[in-house]
C-alpha positions in Angstrom: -12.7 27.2 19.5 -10.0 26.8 17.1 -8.6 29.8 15.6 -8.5 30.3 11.9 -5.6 31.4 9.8 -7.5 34.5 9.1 -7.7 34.9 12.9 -4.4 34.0 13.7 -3.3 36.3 10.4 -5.8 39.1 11.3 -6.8 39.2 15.0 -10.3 40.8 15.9 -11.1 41.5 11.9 -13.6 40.1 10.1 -12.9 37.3 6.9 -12.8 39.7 4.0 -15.0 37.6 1.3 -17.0 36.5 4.6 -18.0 39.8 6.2 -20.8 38.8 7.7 -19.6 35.5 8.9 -20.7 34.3 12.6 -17.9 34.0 15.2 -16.1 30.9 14.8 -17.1 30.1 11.0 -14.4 29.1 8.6 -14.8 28.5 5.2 -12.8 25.9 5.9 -15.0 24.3 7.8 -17.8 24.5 5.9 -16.2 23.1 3.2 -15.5 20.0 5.0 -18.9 19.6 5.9 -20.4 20.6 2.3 -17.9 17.2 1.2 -19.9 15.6 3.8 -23.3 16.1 2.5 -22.0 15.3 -0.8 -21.6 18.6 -2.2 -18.9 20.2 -4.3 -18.9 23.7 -2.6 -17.9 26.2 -5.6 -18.4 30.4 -6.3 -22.1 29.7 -6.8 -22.0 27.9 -3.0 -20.1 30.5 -1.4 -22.3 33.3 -2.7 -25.8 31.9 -1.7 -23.6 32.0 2.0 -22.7 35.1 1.9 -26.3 35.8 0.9 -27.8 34.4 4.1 -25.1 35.8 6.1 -25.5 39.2 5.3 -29.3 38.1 5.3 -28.7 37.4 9.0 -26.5 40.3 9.9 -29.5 42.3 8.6 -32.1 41.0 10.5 -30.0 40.1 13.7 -32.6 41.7 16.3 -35.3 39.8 14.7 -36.5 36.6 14.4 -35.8 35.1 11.0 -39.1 34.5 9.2 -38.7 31.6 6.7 -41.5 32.9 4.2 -39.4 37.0 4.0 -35.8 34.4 3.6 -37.3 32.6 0.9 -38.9 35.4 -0.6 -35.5 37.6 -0.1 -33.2 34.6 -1.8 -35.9 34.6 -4.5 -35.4 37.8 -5.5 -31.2 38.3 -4.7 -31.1 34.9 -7.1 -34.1 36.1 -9.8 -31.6 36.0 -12.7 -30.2 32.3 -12.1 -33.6 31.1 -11.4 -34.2 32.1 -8.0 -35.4 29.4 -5.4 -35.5 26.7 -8.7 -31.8 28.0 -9.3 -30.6 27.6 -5.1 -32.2 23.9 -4.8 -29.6 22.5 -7.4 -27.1 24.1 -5.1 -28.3 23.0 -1.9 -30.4 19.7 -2.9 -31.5 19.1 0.8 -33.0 22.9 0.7 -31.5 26.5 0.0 -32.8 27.5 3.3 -32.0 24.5 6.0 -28.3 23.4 3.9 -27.7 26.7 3.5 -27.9 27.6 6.7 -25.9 24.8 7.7 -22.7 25.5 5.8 -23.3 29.4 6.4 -23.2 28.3 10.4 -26.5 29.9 10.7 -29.6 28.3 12.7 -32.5 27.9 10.6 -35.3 29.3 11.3 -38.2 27.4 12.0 -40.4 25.6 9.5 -37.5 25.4 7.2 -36.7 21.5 7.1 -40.3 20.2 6.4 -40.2 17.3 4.2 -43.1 18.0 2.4 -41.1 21.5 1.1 -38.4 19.5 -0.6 -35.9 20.0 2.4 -34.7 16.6 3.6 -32.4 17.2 6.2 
């Protein structure tokens, strides 16, 4: 695994803006791979991450139910629009994208095509 400059900066602490960030995630990195799915990762990106990080860090003895995320982003995101507002961020799904460049596994169900999720 390749350390950070947070890490190398800041051994054994947590990414300030990213406290809730799995081991090994770099924004950084998911930068990169946002440019790769033809996104222009901005604030708005990096705070529907931090959402489903600390979303995860929450529930981390459970199993993520796609239904209580949805409903949960819904509501953190009811004055932008909610769900409406987090698909013309993540265009290939709020949930399954998101997830992605938050360096999250998504939980089951999340990618159906039929949803809007594409990838």
């Amino acid at each position: 695994m390749t350390d950070t400059m947070n890490d190398i900066m800041h051994p054994g602490e947590a990414d300030p803006v990213f406290p809730n960030a799995p081991g090994g995630w770099s924004q950084l990195a998911a930068a990169t791979a946002a440019a790769e799915e033809g996104l222009n990762a901005g604030n708005n990106h990096w705070e529907a991450v931090r959402a489903l990080q600390e979303y995860y860090a929450r529930h981390e003895q459970q199993d993520i139910n796609v239904r209580e995320l949805h409903d949960a982003l819904d509501e953190k995101f009811h004055e932008q629009g909610g769900i409406k507002y987090l698909y013309t961020l993540f265009p290939g799904g709020p949930i399954s994208q998101g997830c992605r460049l938050a360096g999250l596994e998504a939980p089951a169900g999340s990618s159906n095509p039929g949803f809007g999720s594409v990838r």
